[in-house]
C-alpha positions as CSV (number, residue, x, y, z in Angstrom):
1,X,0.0,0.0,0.0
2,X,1.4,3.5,-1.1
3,X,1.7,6.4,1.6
4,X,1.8,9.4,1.1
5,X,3.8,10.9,3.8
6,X,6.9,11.2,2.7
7,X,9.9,9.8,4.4
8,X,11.9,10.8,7.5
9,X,14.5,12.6,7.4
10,X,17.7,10.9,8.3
11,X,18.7,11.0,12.0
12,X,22.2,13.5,10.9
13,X,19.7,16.2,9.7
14,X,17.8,17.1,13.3
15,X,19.5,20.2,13.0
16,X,18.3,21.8,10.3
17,X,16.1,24.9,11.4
18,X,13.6,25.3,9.2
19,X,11.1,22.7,7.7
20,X,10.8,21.2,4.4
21,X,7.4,23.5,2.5
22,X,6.4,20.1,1.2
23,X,6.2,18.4,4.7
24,X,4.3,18.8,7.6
25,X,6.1,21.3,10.4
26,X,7.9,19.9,13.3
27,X,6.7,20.6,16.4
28,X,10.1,22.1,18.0
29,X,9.7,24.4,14.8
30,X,6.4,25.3,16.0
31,X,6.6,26.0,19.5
32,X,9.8,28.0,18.2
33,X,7.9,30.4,16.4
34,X,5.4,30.8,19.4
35,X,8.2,31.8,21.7
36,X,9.5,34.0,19.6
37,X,6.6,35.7,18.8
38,X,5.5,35.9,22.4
39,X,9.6,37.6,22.7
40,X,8.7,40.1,20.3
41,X,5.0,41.1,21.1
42,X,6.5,41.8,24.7
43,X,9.2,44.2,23.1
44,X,11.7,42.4,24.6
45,X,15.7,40.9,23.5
46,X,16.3,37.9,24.0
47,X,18.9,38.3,26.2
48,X,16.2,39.8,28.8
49,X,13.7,36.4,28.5
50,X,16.4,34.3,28.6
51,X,17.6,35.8,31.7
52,X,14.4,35.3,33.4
53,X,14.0,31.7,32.2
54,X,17.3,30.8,33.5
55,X,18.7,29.7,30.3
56,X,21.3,31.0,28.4
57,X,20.7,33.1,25.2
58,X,22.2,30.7,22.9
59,X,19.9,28.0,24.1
60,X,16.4,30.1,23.6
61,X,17.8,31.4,20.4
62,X,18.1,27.5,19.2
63,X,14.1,26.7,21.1
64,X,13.6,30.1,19.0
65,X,14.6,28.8,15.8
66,X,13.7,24.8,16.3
67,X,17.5,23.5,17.0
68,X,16.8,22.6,20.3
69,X,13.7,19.8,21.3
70,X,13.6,21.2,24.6
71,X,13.0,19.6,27.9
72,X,9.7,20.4,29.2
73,X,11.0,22.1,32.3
74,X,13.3,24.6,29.5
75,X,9.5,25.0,28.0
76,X,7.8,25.8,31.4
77,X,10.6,28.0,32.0
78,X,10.4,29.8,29.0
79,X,6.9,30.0,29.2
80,X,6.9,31.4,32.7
81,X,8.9,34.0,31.6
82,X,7.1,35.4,29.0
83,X,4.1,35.0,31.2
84,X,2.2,32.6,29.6
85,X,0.8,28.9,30.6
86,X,2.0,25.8,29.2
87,X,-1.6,25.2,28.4
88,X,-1.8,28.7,26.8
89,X,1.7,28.3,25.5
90,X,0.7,24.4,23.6
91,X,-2.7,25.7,22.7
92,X,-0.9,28.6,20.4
93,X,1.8,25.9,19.2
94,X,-1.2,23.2,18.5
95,X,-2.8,26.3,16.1
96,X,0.1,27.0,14.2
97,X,0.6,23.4,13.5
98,X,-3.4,23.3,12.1
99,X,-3.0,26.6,10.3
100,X,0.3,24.9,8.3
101,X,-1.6,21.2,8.4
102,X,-4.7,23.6,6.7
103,X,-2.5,25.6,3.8
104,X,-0.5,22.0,2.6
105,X,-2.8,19.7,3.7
106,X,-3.3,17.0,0.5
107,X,-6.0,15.3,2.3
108,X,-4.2,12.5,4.7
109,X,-5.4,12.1,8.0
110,X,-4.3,10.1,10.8
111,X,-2.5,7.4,8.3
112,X,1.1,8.7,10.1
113,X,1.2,7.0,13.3
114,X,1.1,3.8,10.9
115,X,3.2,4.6,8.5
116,X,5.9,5.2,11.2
117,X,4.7,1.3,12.5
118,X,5.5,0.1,9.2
């Protein structure tokens, strides 16, 4: 039986930073996005959230840009810096992943999970 999800990536290319336009996004490159947008709607460098989260700049600049697949304690911390909830924080991730899912979506539905089995 054909699928059509394409193939994984191989395991050497986890750090590239930006998703493929024909797949589906990542979710690190999701949640990225979020933070970063959060960042910026609060006016603030990274330095200063990154400071508050306890984390370097270096590391919330990789979460920023979907290097890292952070823990979720980096997440909560993160989060609780720019004074969000994790639920707030995943419900804003989870709509950016439907809004993609919605602009490439060529019709498959929840055939993944068994194509991974496979």
């Amino acid at each position: 039986m054909a699928s059509s999800i394409p193939p994984l990536r191989p395991a050497t290319d986890r750090t590239a930073s930006k998703p493929s336009s024909a797949r589906e996004p990542l979710w690190r490159h999701a949640l990225g996005e979020c933070l970063r947008g959060l960042r910026h709607e609060r006016g603030e460098k990274l330095s200063e959230t990154a400071r508050r989260a306890g984390v370097s700049p270096q590391y919330l600049s990789e979460m920023e840009r979907g290097v890292k697949e952070p823990s979720s304690e980096m997440i909560a911390a993160v989060a609780g810096a720019l004074d969000v909830t994790l639920v707030d924080l995943t419900l804003a991730v989870t709509e950016s992943l439907r809004s993609a899912q919605r602009s490439t979506s060529s019709g498959a539905t929840c055939s993944a999970a068994y194509a991974l089995a496979a």
